[in-house]
Each structure stands twice: as C-alpha cells, then as structure tokens.
C-alpha positions as CSV (number, residue, x, y, z in Angstrom):
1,X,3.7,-1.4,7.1
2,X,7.1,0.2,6.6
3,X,8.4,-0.1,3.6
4,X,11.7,-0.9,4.9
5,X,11.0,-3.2,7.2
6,X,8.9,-5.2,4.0
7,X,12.7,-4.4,2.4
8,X,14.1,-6.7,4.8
9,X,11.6,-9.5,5.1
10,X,11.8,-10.0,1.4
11,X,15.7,-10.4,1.3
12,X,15.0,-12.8,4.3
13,X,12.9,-14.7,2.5
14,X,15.5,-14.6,-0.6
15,X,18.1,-15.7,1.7
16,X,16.0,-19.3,2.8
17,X,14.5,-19.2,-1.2
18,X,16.9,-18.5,-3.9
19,X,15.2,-17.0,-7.2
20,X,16.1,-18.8,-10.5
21,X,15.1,-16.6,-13.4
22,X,14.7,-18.1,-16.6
23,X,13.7,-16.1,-19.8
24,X,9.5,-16.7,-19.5
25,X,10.0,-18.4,-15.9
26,X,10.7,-17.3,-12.4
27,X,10.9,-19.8,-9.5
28,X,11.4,-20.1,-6.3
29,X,14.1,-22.7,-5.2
30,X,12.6,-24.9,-1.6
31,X,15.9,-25.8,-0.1
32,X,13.9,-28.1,2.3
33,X,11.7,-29.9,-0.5
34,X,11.5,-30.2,-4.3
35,X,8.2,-29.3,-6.1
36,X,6.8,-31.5,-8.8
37,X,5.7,-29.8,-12.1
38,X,2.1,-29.5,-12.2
39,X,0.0,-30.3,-14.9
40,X,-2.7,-28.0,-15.8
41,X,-5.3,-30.8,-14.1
42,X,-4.2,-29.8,-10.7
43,X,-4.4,-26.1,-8.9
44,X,-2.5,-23.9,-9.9
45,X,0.3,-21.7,-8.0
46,X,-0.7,-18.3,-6.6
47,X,2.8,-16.8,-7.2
48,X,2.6,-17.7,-10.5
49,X,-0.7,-16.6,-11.1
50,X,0.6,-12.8,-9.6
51,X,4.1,-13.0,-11.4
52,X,3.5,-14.3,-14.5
53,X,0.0,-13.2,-15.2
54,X,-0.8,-16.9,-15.8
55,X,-4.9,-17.4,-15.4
56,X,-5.5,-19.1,-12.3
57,X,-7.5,-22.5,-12.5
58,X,-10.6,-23.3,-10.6
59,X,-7.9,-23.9,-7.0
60,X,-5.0,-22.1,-6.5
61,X,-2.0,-24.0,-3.7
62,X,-1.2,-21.2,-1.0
63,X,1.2,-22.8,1.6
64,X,0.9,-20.9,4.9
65,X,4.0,-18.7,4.4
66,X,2.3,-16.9,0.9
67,X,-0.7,-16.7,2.5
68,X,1.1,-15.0,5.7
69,X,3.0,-12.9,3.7
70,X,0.1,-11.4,1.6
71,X,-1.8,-10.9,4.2
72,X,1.0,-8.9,5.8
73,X,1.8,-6.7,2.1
74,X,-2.4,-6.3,1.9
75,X,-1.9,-4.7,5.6
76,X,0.2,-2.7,5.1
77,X,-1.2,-1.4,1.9
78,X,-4.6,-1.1,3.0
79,X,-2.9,1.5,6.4
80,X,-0.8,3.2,3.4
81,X,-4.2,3.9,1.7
82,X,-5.7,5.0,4.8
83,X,-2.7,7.4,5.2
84,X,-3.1,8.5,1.0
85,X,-7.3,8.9,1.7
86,X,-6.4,11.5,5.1
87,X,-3.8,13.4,2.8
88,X,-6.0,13.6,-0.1
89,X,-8.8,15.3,2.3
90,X,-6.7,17.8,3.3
91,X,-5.3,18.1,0.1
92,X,-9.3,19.1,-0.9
93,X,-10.1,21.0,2.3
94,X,-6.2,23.6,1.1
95,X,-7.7,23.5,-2.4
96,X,-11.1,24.9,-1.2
97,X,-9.7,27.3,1.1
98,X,-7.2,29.0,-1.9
99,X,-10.3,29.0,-3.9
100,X,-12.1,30.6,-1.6
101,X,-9.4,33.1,-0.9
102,X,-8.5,33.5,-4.5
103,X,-12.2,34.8,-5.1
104,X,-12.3,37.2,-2.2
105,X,-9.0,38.8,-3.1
106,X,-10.6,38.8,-6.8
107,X,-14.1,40.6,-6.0
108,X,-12.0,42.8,-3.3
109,X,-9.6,43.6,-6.1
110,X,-12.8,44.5,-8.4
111,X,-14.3,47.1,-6.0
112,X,-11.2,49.2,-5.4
113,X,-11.3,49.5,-9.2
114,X,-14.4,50.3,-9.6
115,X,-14.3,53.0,-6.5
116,X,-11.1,54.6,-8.3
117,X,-12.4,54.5,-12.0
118,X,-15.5,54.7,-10.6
C-alpha cells in the first residue's frame, strides 16, 4: 500500500471524524451518532486498546469501518515486508559476494608478496 495514498484516506477519515484530544484521552467525534461511555462490564474499544495501550477486555467493538481499515494498513504492511524480506536477500547475497571478493584480492595480494620477498 502506498504510503501516500494511506496519507490521504486518513485525512478523509479526519474530515467525516474530527479528533478531540484531551490530556490522557483521544476520541473520535461520530457526527452521525453519539457513543455512550462504557463501563468496564461491556467490551472494550479496539482504538483505544491500540492508542492508548489500555488492556483489552475479554470482547473488543470493531464497527466495520476499523475493521476495513486495519485490514487495509495490515495489507499494505504485510506487501512492504515482502518488499524489506526481497531487499534484505540481496542485501546478503552483495554482502557474500564482497566477502568473497575481499578474500581473493587478500590471498592474491599475499602471493605476489611472497613471490617478491620470496
């Protein structure tokens, strides 16, 4: 998933949510319906469980929007790893080949000493 275009959809999502910030709090403003405050009997919320670190109770509420949206993010993250685990290969494969190169310059290094001193 492009970053950007996960950029975008967030300040969409702003847009139709407004973000109130407290100083231990952040919320999410519904314009189209008001939330209750739940009591610790009932499930908890999953974005305050991720934001806030809160532990989770035994049911967490996910409306259909959350959900759709992490499953998007985890997407995209899991074809960004995918992208980081191909890199990092090649990144090993370089690495072996310098080594490799390194050594044969060193022992080619050590025999033209040793034929001159030799």
């Amino acid at each position: 998933m492009d970053s950007e275009l996960y950029r975008k959809f967030l300040e969409f999502e702003a847009k139709e949510h407004p973000v109130r910030m407290g100083q231990t709090r952040i919320s999410w403003e519904n314009l189209y319906e008001r939330t209750r405050p739940q009591r610790s009997s009932k499930p908890s919320d999953i974005l305050d469980s991720i934001y806030l670190e809160r532990e989770m109770e035994d049911t967490v509420i996910m409306d259909k929007r959350v959900a759709a949206m992490l499953h998007d993010r985890i997407a995209g993250l899991e074809a960004d790893l995918g992208k980081m685990r191909n890199q990092i290969k090649i990144l090993k494969i370089t690495i072996g080949v310098l080594l490799l190169v390194i050594v044969i310059l060193s022992w080619a290094l050590a025999s033209n000493i040793a034929t001159i001193y030799g």
